[in-house]
N, C-alpha and C positions, 0 to 999 in steps of 0.2 A: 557596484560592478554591473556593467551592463550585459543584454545578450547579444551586443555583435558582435561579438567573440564567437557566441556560438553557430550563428548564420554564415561569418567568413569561412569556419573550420568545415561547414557543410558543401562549401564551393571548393574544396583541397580533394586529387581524386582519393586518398583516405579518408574524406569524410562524406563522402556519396558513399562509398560501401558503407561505414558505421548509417548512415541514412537508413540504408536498407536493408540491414541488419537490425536497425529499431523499427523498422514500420514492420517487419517480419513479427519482429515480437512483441508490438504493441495487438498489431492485428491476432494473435495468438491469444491475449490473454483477457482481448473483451469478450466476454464469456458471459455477458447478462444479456437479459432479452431487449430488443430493438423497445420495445414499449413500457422500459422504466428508464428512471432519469440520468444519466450522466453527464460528468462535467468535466474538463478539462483547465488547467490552470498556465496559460503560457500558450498563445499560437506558437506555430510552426510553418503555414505554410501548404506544406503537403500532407494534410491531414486524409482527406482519400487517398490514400497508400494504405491507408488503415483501415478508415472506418468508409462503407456505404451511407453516405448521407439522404439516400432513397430509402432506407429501412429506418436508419437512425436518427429519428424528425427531433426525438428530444436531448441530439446529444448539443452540449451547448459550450462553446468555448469563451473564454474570460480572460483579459488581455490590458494592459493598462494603454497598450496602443493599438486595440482595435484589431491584433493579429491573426491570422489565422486563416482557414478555405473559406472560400466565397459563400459554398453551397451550408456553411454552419452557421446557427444561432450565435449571435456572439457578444457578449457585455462586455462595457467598458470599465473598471475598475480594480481595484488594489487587492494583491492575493490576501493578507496580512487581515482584511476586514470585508469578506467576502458576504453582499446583500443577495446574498440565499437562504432560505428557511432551516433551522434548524429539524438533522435527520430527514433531510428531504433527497439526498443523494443515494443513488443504488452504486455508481462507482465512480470515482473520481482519478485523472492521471496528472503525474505531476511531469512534465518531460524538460529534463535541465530549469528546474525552478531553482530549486534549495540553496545552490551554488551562488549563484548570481540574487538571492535577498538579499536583504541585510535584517531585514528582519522574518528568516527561515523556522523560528520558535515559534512565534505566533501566527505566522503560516500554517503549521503545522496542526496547530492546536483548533485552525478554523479547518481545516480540513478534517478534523475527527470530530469536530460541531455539526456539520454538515451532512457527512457520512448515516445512513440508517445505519445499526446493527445489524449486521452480516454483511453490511458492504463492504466493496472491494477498493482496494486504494494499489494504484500501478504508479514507480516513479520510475527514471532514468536519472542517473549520476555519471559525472567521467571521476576517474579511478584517479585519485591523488599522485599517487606511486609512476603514473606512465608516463617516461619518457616523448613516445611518441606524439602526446596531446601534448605535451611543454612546448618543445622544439619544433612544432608547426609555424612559431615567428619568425621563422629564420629563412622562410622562405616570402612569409607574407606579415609586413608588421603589424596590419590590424591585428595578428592572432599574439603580439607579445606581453595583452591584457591579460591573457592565459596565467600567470604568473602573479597575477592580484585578483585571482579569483580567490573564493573560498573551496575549494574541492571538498569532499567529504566522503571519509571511509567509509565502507559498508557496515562495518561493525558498528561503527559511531550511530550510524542512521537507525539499524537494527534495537540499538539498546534503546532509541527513541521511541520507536514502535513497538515495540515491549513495555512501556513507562507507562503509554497510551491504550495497551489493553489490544495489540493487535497481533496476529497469529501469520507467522509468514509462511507463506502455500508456496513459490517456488523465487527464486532467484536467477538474474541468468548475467554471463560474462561473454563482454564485446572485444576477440582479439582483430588482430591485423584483417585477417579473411574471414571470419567464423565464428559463429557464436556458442554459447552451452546450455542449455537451463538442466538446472537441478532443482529439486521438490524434497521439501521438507526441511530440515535445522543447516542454517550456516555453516559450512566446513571450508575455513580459508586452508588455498590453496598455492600450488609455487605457479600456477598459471594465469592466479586472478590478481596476479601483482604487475602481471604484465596486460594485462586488459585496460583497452582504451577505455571501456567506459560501461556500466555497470547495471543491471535492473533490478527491482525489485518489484514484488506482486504479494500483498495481504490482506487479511480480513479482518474486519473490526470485530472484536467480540465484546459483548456486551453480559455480563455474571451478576445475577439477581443470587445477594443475600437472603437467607432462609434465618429467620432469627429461633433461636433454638430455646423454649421456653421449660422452665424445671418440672420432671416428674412429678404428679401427683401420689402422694403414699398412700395406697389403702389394702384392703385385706384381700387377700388371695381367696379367689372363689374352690382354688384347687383346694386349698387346705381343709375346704368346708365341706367340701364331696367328700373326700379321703376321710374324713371321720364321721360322716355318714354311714358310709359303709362300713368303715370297723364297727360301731353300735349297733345297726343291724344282723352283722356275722354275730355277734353277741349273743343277742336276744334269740337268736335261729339255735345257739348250741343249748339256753339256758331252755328251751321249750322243749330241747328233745331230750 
């Protein structure tokens, strides 16, 4: 599946708002400092919507065709086997990736390669469930590829990043006009079924095993005091 699905849907005047509605909330949730590393999986385009690339020298987008703003770092190659150093990432975003792989497992799995522990990982998904993203063909046939995409529920995604040891800090839901973010555990809702299309924002944790090594038996120093002193009370009564 390709992404000019996703380029046509952004020329429909519903999918300039969803535009800027995501650059609203991309720009919200880079939240690491201009001088560590980020990466990006999938041009877009209008990446300054989002990021200042005068501050953000090392942010660096990754694009099998070369996608992406002008003013950005950009490599050429495949999400699936991404030539970047292991834990060398402070945040990585995925925007409309997952959908459009075919191979979104092993994406997945290079993106938690890459990631330091306590990085951040920001996706964007469209909502399986909304009418609204299906029925966009009917006005423009490129978008009737919509329909052999692979969409992917939130939940599905979440139980993925849960698998992978990742902790989700907030979520947010793209309707008609308006978007929502919520912070903290997943609560599906009768509004996020009608959401064009969906975000997520988490952090990689990483739990260092304590291995727990068996008790040594030995004598209790108390018990040797304690009849210390009863011997002495002893000897104190037997003298008077």
């Amino acid at each position: 599946m390709k992404r000019q699905f996703l380029f046509a849907l952004y020329q429909t005047p519903r999918g300039k708002l969803l535009q800027t509605m995501e650059a609203n909330y991309l720009r919200r949730s880079i939240t690491v400092s201009c001088k560590q590393q980020q990466l990006q999986i999938g041009g877009l385009g209008w990446e300054n919507e989002f990021v200042d690339f005068s501050l953000y020298r090392n942010y660096l987008i990754l694009d099998g065709k070369a996608l992406g703003d002008a003013g950005a770092l950009k490599v050429t190659a495949k999400a699936f086997n991404l030539p970047i150093q292991t834990e060398s990432m402070d945040l990585v975003i995925l925007p409309h990736i997952l959908e459009f792989d075919a191979r979104r497992f092993q994406t997945l799995r290079e993106v938690n390669r890459v990631l330091k522990p306590g990085g951040e990982l920001v996706m964007l998904n469209f909502n399986p469930f909304s009418m609204s993203v299906r029925f966009q063909f009917l006005w423009d046939w490129k978008l009737a590829e919509s329909w052999r995409a692979h969409f992917i529920t939130k939940a599905r995604v979440l139980d993925w990043l849960k698998l992978m040891n990742f902790e989700l800090l907030t979520t947010a839901e793209f309707g008609l006009d308006s978007y929502t973010i919520a912070h903290g555990k997943f609560q599906l809702s009768f509004a996020s079924l009608f959401a064009m299309a969906y975000g997520i924002k988490a952090v990689k944790r990483q739990y260092t095993l304590i291995p727990l090594a068996a008790a040594k038996q030995g004598r209790s120093n108390l018990a040797t005091v304690g009849l210390g002193l009863k011997s002495n009370i002893h000897r104190k009564v037997d003298h008077d």
